[in-house]
N, C-alpha and C positions, 0 to 999 in steps of 0.2 A: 510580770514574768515574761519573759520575750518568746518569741512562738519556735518551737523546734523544728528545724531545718525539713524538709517532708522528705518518705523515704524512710528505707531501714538504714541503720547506722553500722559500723562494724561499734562492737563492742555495746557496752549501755547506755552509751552518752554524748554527745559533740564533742564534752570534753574530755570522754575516754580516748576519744575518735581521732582529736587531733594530738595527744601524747601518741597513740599506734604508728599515725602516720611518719611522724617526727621520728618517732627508733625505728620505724622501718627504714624510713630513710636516709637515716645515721648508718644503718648494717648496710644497705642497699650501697652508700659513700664508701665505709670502710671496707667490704668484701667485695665489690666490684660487681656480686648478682647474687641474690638471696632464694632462698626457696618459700614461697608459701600460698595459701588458696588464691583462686583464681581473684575470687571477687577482691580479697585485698590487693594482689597484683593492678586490677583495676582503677584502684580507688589511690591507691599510691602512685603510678605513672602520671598524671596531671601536677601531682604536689610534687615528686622530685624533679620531673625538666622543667616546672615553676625553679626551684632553689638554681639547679644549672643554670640559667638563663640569668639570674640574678650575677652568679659566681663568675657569670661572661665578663658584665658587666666589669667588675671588679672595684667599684669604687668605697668607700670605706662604710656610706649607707647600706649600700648592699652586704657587706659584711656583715655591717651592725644588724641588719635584719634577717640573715639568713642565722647570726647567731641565737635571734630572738626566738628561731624554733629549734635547731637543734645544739643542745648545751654544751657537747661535746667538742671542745673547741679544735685537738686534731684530728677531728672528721672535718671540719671547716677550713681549714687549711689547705687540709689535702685535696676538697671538693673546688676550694679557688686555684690552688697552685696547678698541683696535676690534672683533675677531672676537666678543667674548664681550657687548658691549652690543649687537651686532647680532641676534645667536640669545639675549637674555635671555626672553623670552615663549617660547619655542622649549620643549618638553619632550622632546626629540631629533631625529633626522635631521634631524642639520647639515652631511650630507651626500649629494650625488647623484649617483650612476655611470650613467653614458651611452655606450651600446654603440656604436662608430661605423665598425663594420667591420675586416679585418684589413689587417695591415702589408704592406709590398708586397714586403722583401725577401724576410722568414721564413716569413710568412703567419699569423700571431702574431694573436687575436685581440685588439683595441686598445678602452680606453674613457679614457673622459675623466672625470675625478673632479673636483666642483666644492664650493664651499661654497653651503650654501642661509642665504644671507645677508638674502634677500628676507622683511618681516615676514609675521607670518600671515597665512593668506587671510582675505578677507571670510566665507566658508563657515565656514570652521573657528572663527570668531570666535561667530557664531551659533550652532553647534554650542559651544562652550564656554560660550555665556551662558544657551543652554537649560537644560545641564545644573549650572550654577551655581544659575539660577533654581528649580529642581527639585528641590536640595537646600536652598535658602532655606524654599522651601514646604515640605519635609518636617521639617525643623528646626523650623519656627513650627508646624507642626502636633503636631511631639511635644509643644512647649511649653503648646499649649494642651491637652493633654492628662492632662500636669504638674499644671499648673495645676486643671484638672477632676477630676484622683484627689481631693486633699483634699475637696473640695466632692461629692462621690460617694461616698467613707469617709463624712462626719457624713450624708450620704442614706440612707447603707443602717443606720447606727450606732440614728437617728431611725424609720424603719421596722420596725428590730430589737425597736423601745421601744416603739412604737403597739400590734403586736397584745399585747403584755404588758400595757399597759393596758388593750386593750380584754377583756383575757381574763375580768380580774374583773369587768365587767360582767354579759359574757356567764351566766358561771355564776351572778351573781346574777338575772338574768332567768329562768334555769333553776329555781333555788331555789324563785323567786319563784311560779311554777303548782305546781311540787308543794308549798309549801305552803300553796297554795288549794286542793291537791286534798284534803290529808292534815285540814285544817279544816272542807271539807265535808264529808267521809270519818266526823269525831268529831261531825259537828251528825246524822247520820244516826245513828248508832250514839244519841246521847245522845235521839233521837227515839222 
């Protein structure tokens, strides 16, 4: 018998747990935002921007697999066609839980789960193009960087080469007094 997931479940079972989540997420696909307790609102937000994320994708595996959980096949359609070009700029939370007090019979606390279908903000646009532009400029700056090694190698290569030649100068300028010293040296002696 395989060991139960640890933790309280909604409902009696893993596998009550994951049919819930599956028609939640079918109604949550077909009506665009559902109403119900918090802790399912909870427990549902992971598994549906799971199936979005798939739906991004679009490829026929992902189909196949987002059909494997929910049956309803134009709620699948509609979650690839529609729901998935709507959150395509989107790089998560494509969805929003909204607390809106409790229920009147149980006293059950109640939220509303929506899709955030709405494109990016203006904010968050500028905020992405800062940080695009930010890494354009650090890019074109490694480049010319790149670009400056070579040209920086033959600078130091050429510098390496200069005092070499100036060396034998030097030591001939050197040579050059002591043996003016060592010729005036022999006109004394021969004196």
């Amino acid at each position: 018998m395989p060991t139960p997931a640890k933790g309280p479940r909604l409902g009696g079972g893993a596998a009550h747990e994951r049919l819930m989540l599956a028609n939640l997420s079918a109604a949550l696909f077909e009506h665009k935002r559902i109403t119900t307790t918090v802790t399912k609102a909870k427990r549902l937000k992971p598994y549906a921007e799971r199936l979005v994320t798939f739906a991004k994708r679009g490829d026929l595996a992902s189909r196949r697999r987002v059909l494997g959980l929910i049956s309803n096949k134009g709620v699948v359609h509609e979650l690839f066609t529609d729901i998935a070009q709507a959150v395509e700029n989107r790089d998560g939370g494509y969805t929003r839980i909204t607390k809106i007090g409790n229920r009147k019979g149980d006293n059950a606390p109640m939220a509303v789960i929506e899709l955030v279908l709405e494109p990016v903000s203006a904010k968050q646009a500028v905020v992405a193009e800062a940080t695009s532009a930010a890494k354009r400029d650090a890019d074109r700056k490694d480049a010319e960087k790149a670009e400056a090694a070579p040209v920086a190698e033959t600078e130091v290569a050429e510098t390496e080469e200069a005092p070499a030649a100036e060396a034998p100068e030097a030591e001939a300028t050197e040579e050059a007094p002591a043996a003016e010293e060592a010729a005036a040296d022999s006109e004394k002696d021969a004196k």
